[in-house]
ZANU-897195 format. One line per field, with one value per residue (C-alpha): residue number from 1; residue in three letters; x, y, z. Coordinates in nm, 4 decimals. Example, Ala and Ser with C-alpha at 12.3 -4.5 7.8 and 13.67 -1.06 7.14 Angstrom:
<selos>
i = c(1, 2)
aa = c(ALA, SER)
u = c(1.2300, 1.3670)
v = c(-0.4500, -0.1060)
w = c(0.7800, 0.7140)
</selos>
This chain:
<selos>
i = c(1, 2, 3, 4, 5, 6, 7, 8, 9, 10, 11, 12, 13, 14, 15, 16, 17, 18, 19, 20, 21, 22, 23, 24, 25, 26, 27, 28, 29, 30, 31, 32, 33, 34, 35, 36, 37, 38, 39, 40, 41, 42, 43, 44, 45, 46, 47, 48, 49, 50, 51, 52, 53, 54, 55, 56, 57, 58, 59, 60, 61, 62, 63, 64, 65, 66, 67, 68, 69, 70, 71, 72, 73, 74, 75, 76, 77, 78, 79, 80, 81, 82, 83, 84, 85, 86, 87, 88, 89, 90, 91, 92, 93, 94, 95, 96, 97, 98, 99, 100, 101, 102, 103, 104, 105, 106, 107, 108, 109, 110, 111, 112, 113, 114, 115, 116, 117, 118, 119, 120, 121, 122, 123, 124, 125, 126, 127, 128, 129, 130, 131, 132, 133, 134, 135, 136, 137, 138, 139, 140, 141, 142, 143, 144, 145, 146, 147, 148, 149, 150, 151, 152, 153, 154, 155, 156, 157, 158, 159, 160, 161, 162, 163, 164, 165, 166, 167, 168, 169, 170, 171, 172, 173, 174, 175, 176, 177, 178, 179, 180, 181, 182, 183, 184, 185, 186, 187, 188, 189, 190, 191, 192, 193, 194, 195, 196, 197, 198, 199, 200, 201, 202, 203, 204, 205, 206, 207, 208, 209, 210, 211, 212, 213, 214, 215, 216, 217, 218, 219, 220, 221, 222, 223, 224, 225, 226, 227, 228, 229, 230, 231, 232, 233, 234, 235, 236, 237, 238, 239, 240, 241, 242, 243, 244, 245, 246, 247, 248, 249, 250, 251, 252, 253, 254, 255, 256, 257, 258, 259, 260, 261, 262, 263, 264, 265, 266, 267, 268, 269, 270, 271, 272, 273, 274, 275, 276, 277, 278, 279, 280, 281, 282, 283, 284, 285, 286, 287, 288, 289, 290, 291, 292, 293, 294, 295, 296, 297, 298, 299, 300, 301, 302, 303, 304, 305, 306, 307, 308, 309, 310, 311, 312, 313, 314, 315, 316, 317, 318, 319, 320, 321, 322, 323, 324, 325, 326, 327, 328, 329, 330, 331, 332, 333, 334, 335, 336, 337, 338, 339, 340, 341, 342, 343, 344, 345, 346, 347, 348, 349, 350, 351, 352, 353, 354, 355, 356, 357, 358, 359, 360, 361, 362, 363, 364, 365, 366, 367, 368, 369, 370, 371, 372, 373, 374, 375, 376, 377, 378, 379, 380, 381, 382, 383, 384, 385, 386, 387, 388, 389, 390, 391, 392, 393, 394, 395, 396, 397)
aa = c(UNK, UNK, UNK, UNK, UNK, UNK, UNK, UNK, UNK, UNK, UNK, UNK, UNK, UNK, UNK, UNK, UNK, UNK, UNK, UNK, UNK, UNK, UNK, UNK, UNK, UNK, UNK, UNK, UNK, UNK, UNK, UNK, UNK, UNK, UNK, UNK, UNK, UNK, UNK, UNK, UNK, UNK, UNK, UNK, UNK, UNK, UNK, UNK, UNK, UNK, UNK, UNK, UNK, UNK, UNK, UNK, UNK, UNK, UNK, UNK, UNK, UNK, UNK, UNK, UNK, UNK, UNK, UNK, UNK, UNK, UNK, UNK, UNK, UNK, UNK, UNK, UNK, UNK, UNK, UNK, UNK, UNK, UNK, UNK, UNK, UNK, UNK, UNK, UNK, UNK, UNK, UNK, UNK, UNK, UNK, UNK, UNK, UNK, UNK, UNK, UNK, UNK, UNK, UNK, UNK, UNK, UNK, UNK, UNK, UNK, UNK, UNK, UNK, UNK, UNK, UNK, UNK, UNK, UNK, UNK, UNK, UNK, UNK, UNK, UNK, UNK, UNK, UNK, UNK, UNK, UNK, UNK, UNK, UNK, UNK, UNK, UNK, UNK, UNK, UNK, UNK, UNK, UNK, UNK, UNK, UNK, UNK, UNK, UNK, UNK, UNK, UNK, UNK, UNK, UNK, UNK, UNK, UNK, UNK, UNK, UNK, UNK, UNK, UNK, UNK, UNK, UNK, UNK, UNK, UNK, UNK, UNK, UNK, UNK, UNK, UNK, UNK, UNK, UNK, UNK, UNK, UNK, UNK, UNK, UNK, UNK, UNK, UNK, UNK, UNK, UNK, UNK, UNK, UNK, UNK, UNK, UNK, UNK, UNK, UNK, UNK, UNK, UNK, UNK, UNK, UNK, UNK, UNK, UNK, UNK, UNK, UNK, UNK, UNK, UNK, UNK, UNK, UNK, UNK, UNK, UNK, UNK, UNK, UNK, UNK, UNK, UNK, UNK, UNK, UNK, UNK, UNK, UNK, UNK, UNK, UNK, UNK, UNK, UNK, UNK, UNK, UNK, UNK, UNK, UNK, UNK, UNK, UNK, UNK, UNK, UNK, UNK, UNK, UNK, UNK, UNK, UNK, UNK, UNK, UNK, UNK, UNK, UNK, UNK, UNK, UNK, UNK, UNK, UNK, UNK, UNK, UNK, UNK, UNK, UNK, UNK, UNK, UNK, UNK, UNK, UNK, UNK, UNK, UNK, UNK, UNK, UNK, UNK, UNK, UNK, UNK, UNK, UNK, UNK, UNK, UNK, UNK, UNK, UNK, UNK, UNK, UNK, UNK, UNK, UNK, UNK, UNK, UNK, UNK, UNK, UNK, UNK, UNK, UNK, UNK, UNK, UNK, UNK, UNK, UNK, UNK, UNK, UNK, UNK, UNK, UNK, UNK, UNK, UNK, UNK, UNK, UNK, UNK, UNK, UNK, UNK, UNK, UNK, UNK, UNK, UNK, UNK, UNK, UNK, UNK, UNK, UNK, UNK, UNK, UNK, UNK, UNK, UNK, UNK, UNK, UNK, UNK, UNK, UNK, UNK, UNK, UNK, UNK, UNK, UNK, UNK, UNK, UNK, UNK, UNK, UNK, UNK, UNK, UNK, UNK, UNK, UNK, UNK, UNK, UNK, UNK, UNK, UNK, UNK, UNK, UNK, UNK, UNK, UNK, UNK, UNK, UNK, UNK, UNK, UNK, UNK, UNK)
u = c(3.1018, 3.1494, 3.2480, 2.9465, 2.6104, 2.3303, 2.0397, 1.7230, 1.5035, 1.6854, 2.0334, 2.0606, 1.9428, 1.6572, 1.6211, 1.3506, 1.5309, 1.5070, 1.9193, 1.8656, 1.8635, 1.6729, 1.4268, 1.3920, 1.3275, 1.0704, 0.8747, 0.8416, 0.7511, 0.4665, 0.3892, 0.2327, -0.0710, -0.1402, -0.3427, -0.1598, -0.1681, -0.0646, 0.1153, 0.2030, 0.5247, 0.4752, 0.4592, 0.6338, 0.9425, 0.8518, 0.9044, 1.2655, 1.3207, 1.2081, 1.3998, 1.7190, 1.7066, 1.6745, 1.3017, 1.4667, 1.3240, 0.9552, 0.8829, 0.6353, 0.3377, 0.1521, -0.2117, -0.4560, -0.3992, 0.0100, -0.0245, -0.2722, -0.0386, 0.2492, 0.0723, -0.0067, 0.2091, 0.5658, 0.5251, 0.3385, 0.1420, 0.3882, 0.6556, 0.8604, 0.9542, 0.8726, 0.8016, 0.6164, 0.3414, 0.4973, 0.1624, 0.0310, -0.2797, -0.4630, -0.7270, -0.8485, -0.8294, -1.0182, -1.0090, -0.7740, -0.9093, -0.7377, -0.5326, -0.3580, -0.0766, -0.0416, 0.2087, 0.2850, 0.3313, 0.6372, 0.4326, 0.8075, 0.9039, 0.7351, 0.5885, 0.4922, 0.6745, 0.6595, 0.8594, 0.7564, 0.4978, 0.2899, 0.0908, -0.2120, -0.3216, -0.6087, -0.7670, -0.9022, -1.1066, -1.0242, -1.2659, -1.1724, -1.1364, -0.8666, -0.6904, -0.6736, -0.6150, -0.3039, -0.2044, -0.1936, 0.0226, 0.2782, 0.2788, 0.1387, -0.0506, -0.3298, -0.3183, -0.2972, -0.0307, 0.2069, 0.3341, 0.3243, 0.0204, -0.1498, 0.0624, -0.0581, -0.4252, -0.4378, -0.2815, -0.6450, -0.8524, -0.7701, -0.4501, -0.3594, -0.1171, 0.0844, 0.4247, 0.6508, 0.9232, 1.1235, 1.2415, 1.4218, 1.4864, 1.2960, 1.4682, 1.7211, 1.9722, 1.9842, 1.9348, 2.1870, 2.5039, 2.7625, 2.5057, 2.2397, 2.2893, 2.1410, 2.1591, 2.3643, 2.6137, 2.6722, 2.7527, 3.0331, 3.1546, 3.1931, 3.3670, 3.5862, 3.6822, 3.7491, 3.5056, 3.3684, 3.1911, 3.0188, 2.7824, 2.5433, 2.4479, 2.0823, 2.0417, 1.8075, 1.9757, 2.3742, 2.5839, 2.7524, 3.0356, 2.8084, 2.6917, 3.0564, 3.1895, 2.8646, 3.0056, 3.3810, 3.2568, 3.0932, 3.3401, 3.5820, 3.3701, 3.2420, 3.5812, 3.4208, 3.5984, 3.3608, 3.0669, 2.8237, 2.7022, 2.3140, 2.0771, 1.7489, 1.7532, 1.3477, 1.0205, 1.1166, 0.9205, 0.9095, 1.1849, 1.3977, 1.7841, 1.7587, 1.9474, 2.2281, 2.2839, 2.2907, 2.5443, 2.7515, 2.7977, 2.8357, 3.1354, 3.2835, 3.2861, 3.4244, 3.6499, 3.8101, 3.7598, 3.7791, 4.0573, 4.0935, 3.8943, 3.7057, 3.3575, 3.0880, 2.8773, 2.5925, 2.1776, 1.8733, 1.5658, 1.2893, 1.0613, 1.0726, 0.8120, 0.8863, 0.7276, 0.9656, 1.0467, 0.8873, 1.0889, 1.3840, 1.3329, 1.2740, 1.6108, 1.7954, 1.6136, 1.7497, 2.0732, 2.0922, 2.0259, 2.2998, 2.5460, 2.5779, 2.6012, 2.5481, 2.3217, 2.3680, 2.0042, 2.0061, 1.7574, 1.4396, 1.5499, 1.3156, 1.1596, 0.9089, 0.8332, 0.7176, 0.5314, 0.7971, 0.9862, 1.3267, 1.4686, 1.1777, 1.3795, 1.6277, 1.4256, 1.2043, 1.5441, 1.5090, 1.1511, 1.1844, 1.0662, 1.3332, 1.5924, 1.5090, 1.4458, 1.7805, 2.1310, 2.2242, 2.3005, 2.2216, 2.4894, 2.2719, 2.3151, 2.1678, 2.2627, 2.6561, 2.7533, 3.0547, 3.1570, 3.3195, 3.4593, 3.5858, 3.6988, 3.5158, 3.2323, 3.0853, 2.7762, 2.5453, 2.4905, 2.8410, 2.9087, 2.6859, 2.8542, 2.7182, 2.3998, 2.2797, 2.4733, 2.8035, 2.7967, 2.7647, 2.3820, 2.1852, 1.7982, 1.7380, 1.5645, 1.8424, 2.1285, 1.8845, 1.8676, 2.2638, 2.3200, 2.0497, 2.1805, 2.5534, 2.6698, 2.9358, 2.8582, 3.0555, 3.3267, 3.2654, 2.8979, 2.9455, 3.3119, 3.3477, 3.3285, 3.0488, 2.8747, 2.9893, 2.7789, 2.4610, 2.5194, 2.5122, 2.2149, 2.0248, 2.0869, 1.9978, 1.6307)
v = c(0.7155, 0.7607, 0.3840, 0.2689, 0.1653, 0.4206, 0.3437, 0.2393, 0.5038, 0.8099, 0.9405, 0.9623, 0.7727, 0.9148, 0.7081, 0.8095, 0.7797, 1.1781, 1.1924, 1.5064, 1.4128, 1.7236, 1.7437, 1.3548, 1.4366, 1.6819, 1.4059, 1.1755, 1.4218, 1.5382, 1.1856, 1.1720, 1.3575, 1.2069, 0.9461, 0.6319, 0.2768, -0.0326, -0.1533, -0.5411, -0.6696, -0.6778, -0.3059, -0.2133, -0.4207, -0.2100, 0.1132, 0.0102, -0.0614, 0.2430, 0.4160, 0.2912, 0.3267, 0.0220, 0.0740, 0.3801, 0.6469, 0.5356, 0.8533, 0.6114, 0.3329, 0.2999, 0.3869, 0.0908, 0.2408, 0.1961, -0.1154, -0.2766, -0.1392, -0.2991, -0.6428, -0.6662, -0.5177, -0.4523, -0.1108, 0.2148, 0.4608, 0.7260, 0.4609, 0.3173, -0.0331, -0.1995, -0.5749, -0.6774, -0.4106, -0.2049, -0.1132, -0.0484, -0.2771, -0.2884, -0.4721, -0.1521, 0.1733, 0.3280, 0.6857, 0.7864, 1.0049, 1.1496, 1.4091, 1.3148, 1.3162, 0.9361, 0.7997, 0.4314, 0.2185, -0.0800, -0.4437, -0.5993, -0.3904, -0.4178, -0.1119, -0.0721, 0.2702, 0.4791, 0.3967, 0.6449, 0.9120, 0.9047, 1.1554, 1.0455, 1.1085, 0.7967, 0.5225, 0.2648, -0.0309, -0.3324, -0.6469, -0.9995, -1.0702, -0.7797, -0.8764, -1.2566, -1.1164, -0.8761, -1.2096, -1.4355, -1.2028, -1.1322, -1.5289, -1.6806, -1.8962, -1.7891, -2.1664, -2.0520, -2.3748, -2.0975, -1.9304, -1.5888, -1.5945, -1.7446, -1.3825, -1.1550, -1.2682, -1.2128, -0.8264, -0.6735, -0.4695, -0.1382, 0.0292, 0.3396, 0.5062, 0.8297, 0.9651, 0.8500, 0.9557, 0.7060, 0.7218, 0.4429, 0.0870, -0.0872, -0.3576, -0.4846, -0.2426, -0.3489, -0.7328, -0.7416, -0.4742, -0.4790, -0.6582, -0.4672, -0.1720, 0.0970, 0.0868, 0.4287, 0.2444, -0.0490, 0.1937, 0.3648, 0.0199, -0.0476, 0.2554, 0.2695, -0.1248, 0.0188, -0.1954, -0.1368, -0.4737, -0.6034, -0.9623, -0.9876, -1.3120, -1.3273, -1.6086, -1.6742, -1.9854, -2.0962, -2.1376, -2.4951, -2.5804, -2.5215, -2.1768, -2.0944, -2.2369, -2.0674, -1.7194, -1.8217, -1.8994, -1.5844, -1.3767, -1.5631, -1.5780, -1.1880, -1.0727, -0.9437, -0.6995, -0.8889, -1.0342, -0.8795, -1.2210, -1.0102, -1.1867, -1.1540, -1.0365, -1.0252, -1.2494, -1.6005, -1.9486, -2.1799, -2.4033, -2.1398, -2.0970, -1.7441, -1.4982, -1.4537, -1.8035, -1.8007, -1.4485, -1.6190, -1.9182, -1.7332, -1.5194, -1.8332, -1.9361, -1.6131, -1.5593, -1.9352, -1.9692, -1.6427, -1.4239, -1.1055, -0.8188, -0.9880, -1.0419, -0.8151, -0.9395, -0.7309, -0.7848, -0.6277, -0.5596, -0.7404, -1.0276, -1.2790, -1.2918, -1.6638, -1.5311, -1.6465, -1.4596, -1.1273, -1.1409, -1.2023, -0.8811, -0.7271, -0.8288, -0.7126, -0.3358, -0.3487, -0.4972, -0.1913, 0.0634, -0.0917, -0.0259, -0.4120, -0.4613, -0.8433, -1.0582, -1.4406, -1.5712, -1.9664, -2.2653, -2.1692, -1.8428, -1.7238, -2.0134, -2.2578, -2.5831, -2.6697, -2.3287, -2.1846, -2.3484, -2.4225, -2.1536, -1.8899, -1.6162, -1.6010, -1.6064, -1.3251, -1.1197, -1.1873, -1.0301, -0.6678, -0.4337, -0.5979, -0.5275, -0.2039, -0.1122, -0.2676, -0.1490, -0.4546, -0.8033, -1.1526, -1.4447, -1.7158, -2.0788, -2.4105, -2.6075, -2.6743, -2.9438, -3.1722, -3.3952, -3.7677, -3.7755, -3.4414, -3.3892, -3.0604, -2.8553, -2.8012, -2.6783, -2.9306, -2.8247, -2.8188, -3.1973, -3.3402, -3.7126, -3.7381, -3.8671, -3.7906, -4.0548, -3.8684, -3.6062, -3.5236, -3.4499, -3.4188, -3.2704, -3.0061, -3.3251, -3.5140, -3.2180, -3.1548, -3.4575, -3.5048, -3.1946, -3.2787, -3.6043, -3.4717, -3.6250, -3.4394, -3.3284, -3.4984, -3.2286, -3.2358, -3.1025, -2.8543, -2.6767, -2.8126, -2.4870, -2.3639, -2.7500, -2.6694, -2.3928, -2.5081, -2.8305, -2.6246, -2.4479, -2.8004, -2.9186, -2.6597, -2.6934)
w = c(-1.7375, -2.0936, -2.1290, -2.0258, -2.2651, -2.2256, -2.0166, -2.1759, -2.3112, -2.1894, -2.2258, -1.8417, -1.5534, -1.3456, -1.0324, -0.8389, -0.5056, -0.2957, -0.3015, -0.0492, 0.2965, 0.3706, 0.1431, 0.1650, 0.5762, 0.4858, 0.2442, 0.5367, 0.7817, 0.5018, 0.4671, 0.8266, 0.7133, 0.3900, 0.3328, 0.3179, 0.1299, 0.2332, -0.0724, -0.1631, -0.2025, -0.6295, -0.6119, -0.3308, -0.5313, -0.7942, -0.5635, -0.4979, -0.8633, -0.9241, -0.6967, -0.7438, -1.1314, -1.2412, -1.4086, -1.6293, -1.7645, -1.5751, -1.3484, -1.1430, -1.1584, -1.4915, -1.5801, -1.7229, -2.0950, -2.0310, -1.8528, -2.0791, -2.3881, -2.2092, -2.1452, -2.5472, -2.7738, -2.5087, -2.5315, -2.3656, -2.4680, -2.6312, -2.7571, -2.5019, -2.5184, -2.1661, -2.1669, -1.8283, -1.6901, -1.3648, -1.1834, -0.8349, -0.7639, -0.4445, -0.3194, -0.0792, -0.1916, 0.1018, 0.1287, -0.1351, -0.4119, -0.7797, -0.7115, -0.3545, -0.2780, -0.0288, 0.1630, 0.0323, 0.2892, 0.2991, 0.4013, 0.4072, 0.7089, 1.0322, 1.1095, 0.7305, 0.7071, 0.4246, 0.1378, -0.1500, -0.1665, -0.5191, -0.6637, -0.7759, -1.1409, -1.1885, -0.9706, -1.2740, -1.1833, -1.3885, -1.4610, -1.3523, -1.7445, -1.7637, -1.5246, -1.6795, -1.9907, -1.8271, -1.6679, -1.9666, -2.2042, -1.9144, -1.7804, -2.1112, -1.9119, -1.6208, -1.4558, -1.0710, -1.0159, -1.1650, -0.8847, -1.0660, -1.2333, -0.8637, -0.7015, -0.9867, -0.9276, -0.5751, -0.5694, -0.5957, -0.9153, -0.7884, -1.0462, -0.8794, -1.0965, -1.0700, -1.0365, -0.7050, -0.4928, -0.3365, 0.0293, 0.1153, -0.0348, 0.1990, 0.3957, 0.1072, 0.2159, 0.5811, 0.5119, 0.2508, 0.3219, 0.0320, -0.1957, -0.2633, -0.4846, -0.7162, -1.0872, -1.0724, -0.7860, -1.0242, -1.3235, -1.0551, -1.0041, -1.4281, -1.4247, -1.1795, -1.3093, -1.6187, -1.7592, -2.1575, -2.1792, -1.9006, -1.9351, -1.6402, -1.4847, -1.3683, -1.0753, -0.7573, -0.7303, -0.5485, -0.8641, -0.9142, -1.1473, -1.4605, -1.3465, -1.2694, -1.5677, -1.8105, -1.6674, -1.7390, -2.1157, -2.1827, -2.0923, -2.3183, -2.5911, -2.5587, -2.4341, -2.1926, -1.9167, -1.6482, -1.5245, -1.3075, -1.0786, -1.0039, -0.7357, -0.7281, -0.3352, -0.3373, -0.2627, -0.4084, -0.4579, -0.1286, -0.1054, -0.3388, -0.1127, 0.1042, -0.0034, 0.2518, 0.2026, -0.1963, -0.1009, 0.1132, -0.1669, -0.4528, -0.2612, -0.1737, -0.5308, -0.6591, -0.4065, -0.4845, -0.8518, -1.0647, -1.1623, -0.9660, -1.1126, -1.3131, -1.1446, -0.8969, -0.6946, -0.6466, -0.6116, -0.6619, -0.4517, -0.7204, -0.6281, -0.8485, -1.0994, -1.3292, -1.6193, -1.8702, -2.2280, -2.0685, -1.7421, -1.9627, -2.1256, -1.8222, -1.6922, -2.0136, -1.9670, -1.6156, -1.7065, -1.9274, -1.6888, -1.4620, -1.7906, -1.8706, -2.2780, -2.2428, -2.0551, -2.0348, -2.1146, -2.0765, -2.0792, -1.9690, -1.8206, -1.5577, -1.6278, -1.4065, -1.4160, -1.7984, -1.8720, -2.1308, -2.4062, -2.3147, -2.5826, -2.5945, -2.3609, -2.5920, -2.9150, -2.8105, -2.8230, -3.2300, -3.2687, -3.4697, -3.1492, -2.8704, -3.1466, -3.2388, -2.8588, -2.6663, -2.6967, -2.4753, -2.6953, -2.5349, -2.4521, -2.5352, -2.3545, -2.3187, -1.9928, -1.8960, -1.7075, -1.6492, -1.9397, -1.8176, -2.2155, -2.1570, -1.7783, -1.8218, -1.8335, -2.1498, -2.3022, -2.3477, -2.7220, -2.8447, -2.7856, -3.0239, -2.9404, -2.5828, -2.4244, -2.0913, -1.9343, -2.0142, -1.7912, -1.4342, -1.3472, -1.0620, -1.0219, -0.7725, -0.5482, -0.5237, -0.4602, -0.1366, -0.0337, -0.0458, 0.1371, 0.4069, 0.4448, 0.5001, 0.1314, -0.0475, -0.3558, -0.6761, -0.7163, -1.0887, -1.0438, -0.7202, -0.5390, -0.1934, -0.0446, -0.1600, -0.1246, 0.2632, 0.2807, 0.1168, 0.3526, 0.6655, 0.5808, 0.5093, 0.7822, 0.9915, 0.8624)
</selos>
C-alpha cells in the first residue's frame, strides 16, 4: 500500500480490533468474570472506531488531562493533534476500581454483550462546569436545543479511561453487510483500485443531483482516481433517513450515474455528533486513516440548524496546527444545485449572475412532503430512481 497517504500520527495503522480468533475467544471467555460496564452509544461508537482503525494511533479512551487538552487547544497531552475529545463517560461506575481489567458492555445489541475489554488506568470525576466547559469548545455552544450538546450532557461525570481491546464491531457489521468496513479494509480497496488520490464524501443524508454532481466536480477538479461515498451508519437526529434506506439510494445513484471504477461505497460505525468545524476535523483524521488525501468539506459541514457559520469547517482547515498536523487537503464547496440559465448543476458560488430564483431548490420540508404525498421529484433537483426509493420509504411511515 505504498500508494496510499499515511495514517495520522503513526506510520502504520493500529486498529484495536483482536485479529486472532483464538486469542479474541479467550478475551470473551475472560470477560465473564470481570467486572463489566454498561457503556452508551457515544463511547461504545467510539469502541468500534477504535477498533476498526479509524481513531489512529489512540491505543484506547482518554484521561481528563487528554480530554480536557483535546477540548481546548486540539491536541493531547504529548503532542498529538486530535480535534473532538474520544472519552468513556458513565453515569454509574459501580464496582469498578483503577487497575481492572472490565468487560465493556454493547447497549446497541440486545443482550448488551461485550464489545471491548479496557484496562483501567484512572476513574476522574468531572464537575458540572467541566463538563459545560468540554461541551462548549467541542459544540461551541452548550444550548441543550443542540442535539449534541443535549447527548453530551446526558452521558454521566464518570471518565473512565484506559487502554481497550476490541471484540467485535457491534451490530454495524450485521445491519449493514458490504457497507460497513474497517479503515485497514478501505485502504485494501484504494489499493487494489489502484487508486493514488482518493476525495471522500462525508454524508448521513440520500444524495440528490447536487450531492452527485459536488462528487463529479471534485474529482475533476482534484483529478482524483475516486471518491469514497462514506455514511455515517451510526445514532442519527430524529427524522434523519435510516441507513439501509440512504444505502440502498446512494447504490442506486452510483450504480446509474457514475463511471465504472470510479466510486466506493462504504460506511462507518460513528454516531453522529453535529458539532461543526471540530467534527469536520474529525472526519478529515479518519478520512486519513482510511488513506483518502482529500475530503469534500461543504456548507455548514456537520452542521445543525444555525449553530456554525456556513464556511467555518472549512476555514478551521487554514489555522497553523490543522496544517501542520494533516497530510490530507480539503475540497472546499458551497451548495450545488441545478441552474435554469445553465441546464446544469453548478456551484452556487461560481455563478455570480444568479439569484435564488434561478435554480432548482427545495428545503428538506417540502422534499418530504412530495415524497409522502407520492409527488415526483423535479428531475433537475433528484434522479428518479433514487426519488423511487426515498418515496417508498415515506410512504411506508
Amino acid at each position: 500500500m505504498k500508494n496510499l497517504i499515511a495514517p495520522h500520527g503513526s506510520d502504520t495503522l493500529k486498529p484495536l480490533y483482536v485479529e486472532d480468533s483464538s486469542e479474541r475467544n479467550s478475551i470473551i471467555e475472560a470477560s465473564n468474570n470481570m467486572p463489566t460496564l454498561l457503556l452508551n452509544s457515544a463511547a461504545a461508537a467510539n469502541a468500534v472506531m477504535l477498533g476498526a482503525g479509524y481513531f489512529n494511533p489512540l491505543q484506547g479512551y482518554m484521561d481528563k488531562k487528554d480530554a480536557m487538552s483535546v477540548a481546548e487547544n486540539m491536541i493531547t497531552s504529548d503532542g498529538l493533534f486530535w480535534p473532538v475529545p474520544i472519552i468513556n463517560l458513565s453515569q454509574n461506575i459501580n464496582d469498578i476500581n483503577v487497575g481492572d481489567e472490565i468487560a465493556l458492555l454493547d447497549p446497541n445489541v440486545d443482550g448488551s454483550p461485550v464489545i471491548a475489554t479496557q484496562q483501567v488506568s484512572s476513574i476522574e470525576k468531572l464537575t458540572d462546569e467541566e463538563i459545560i466547559s468540554m461541551a462548549n469548545k467541542i459544540f461551541g455552544t452548550i444550548d441543550k436545543d443542540h442535539p449534541g450538546v443535549a447527548n453530551f450532557l446526558s452521558l454521566g461525570n464518570n471518565l473512565v479511561s484506559g487502554k481497550i481491546k476490541v471484540l467485535n464491531y457491534s451490530y454495524f457489521p450485521e445491519e449493514f453487510p458490504g457497507t460497513f468496513a474497517t479503515a485497514p479494509e478501505i485502504r485494501t480497496m484504494l489499493s487494489k483500485a489502484g487508486w493514488n488520490t482518493t476525495v471522500a464524501f462525508q454524508t448521513r443524508n440520500p444524495m440528490h443531483r447536487a450531492h452527485e454532481e459536488l462528487c463529479k466536480m471534485a474529482l475533476d477538479r482534484i483529478n482524483a482516481d475516486g471518491v469514497l461515498i462514506h455514511m455515517t451508519l451510526g445514532k442519527l437526529k430524529a427524522g434523519d433517513i435510516p441507513g439501509d434506506i440512504r444505502n440502498a439510494a446512494i447504490a442506486k445513484m452510483v450504480e446509474l450515474y457514475f463511471p465504472e471504477n470510479t466510486v466506493i461505497i462504504s460506511g462507518f460505525g460513528f454516531d453522529m455528533l453535529y458539532a461543526g468545524p471540530r467534527e469536520a476535523l474529525l472526519h478529515a483524521v479518519f478520512r486519513q486513516n482510511a488513506g483518502c488525501t482529500h475530503l469534500i468539506v461543504g456548507r455548514d459541514h456537520a452542521g445543525v440548524g444555525d449553530y456554525y457559520g456556513p464556511f467555518e469547517a472549512q476555514e478551521v482547515f487554514e489555522t497553523d496546527i490543522v496544517k501542520n498536523s494533516l497530510k490530507l487537503k480539503i475540497f472546499s464547496a458551497d451548495h450545488t444545485a441545478y441552474s435554469k440559465k445553465l441546464n446544469e448543476v453548478v456551484m452556487m458560488r461560481d455563478v455570480k449572475d444568479h439569484n435564488k430564483d434561478d435554480f432548482v431548490l427545495l428545503s428538506g420540508t417540502k422534499v418530504r412532503e412530495m415524497l409522502s404525498n407520492g409527488e415526483e421529484l423535479p428531475q433537475e433537483f433528484a434522479r428518479k430512481e433514487v426519488a423511487e426509493i426515498l418515496m417508498k420509504y415515506y410512504q411506508s411511515l
